[in-house]
C-alpha positions, 0 to 999 in steps of 0.5 A: 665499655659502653656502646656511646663512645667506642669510636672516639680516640682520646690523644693526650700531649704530655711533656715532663708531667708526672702526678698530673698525667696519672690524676688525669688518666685515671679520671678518664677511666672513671667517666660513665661513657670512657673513650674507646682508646686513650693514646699518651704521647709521650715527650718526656725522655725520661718518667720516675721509676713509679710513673714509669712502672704505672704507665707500663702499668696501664698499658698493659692492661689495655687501657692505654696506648703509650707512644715515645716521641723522640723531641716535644712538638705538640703539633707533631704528637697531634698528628701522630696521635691522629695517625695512630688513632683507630676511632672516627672522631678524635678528642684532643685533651691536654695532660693536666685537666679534670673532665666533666663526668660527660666529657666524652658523651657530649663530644659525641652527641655534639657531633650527632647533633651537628654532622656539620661540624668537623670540629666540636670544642668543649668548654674548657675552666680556666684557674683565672676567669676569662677577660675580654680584651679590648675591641679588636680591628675587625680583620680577617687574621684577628677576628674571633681570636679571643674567644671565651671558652668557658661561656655556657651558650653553645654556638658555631666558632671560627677557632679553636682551642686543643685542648678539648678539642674533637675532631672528625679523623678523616676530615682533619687527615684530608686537612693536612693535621696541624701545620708542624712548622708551628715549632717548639717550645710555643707553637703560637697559633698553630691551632687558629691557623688549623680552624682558619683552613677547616673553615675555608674548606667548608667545614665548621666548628661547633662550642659545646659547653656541656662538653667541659674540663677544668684546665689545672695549668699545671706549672711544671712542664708543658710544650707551649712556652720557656721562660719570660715573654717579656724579657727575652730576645728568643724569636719563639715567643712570636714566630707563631704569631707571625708565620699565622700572618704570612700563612693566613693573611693577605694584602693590607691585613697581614702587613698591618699585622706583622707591623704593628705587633712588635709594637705592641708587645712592647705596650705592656705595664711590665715594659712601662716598669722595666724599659731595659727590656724594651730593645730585648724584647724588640730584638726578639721580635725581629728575629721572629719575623726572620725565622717565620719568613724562612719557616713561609718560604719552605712552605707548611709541614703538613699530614700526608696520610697513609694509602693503605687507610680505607678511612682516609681520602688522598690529600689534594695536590 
């Protein structure tokens, strides 16, 4: 193991993916700097007999931690990946990628280089190439929301993206962790909200693209969607989006928010092709709405850490 990386965890969501997952650890294992630890958070109730075998495999052999969670939340194994994790930094990968040979060096270097930061994203190539959007209203809850992560120039951001994605561990537990009312099978935005709150604490979030993975988006499997956006009157596709607002918005900026993006989601070619599915989709925004203002009420499912942690402050009130 070499003396670069022993103090970084690498925490690895997965859900129903097989092949993938194992292509992905073992490319982790072959890094000339590998992580101290490689913790799989495992959603998927049940693996393949070989898949099985394997992970038992290298768990035994001590390259990874493999962690049962009862029900997929990618909010909720994040958190609990970060409580189980026993480095200072925390990398936060997702289970269908191909990491740059210097992954996890850069990730640390980053966090020499910038003691600033709480945050060090690292590049991340998509199958499709980035898209800008169309200019957004220069508003609080909108602004860097569509960032290019697969840019090559490094600079300090105001979000991120998890799924490379390193952390400080005594800082992200003093934050709370990812909001867990960021519920499945999307959770929309939980990890805006997550940059959002780092930021306002006084913390700050450094790109680093030497730091850079391949996204397969694998097809199969996965936590962040079910089925067609487009088409369907289920509230999960947007609650995300909407409890950001209520949570991170104020005044004129979350109302215009929350009103204008049912909208919006109807202003779609597809909808211009299909309008039968204009009132589903607008059904499904409103239970949205609904569900996110009950989701606002109860107040964030937040971290609360461990007492007897020597690397982790109380939480404030």
């Amino acid at each position: 193991m070499s003396n670069l990386a022993p103090s970084i965890s690498v925490v690895i969501p997965t859900y129903r993916r097989e092949e993938v997952l194992l292509q992905t650890l073992t490319a982790l294992s072959q890094l000339e700097h590998p992580p101290g630890e490689i913790l799989v958070m495992d959603q998927t109730p049940t693996h393949p007999p070989q898949v099985e075998q394997e992970l038992k495999r290298q768990e035994a052999e001590g390259h990874i931690r493999h962690i049962r969670l009862p029900a997929p939340s990618i909010p909720v194994a994040m958190n609990l990946g970060v409580r189980e994790a026993k480095g200072d930094l925390v990398l936060f990968l997702d289970d269908d990628i191909i990491p740059s040979p210097d992954l996890v060096a850069n990730h640390c270097r980053a966090h020499a280089a910038h003691p600033e930061a709480w945050a060090v994203v690292g590049q991340i190539i998509q199958p499709t190439p980035h898209r800008p959007t169309r200019p957004r209203r220069p508003m609080h809850l909108t602004q860097d929301l569509d960032v290019n992560f697969a840019s090559d120039q490094p600079r300090w951001l105001t979000n991120i993206m998890a799924g490379n994605c390193s952390v400080l561990r005594a800082r992200f537990l003093e934050l709370g962790g990812f909001d867990e009312n960021f519920i499945p099978p999307v959770s929309f935005r939980f990890e805006t909200e997550f940059a959002k709150r780092l930021i306002a604490a006084g913390g700050r979030i450094w790109f680093e693209p030497r730091a850079s993975i391949q996204h397969l988006r694998v097809n199969c499997g996965g936590t962040r969607a079910a089925g067609s956006h487009l088409s369907s009157p289920s509230p999960y596709h947007g609650v995300g989006a909407y409890y950001y607002f209520l949570r991170q918005g104020r005044g004129l900026d979350r109302i215009w928010q929350i009103a204008r993006r049912p909208f919006r989601e109807v202003r779609t070619k597809y909808h211009l092709a299909h309008p039968w599915h204009i009132p589903v989709k607008f059904i499904g925004e409103i239970r949205a709405i609904i569900l996110a203002l009950r989701l606002y009420r109860r107040g964030p499912r937040l971290l609360t850490q461990q007492p007897d942690d020597p690397r982790c402050s109380p939480v404030a009130p």
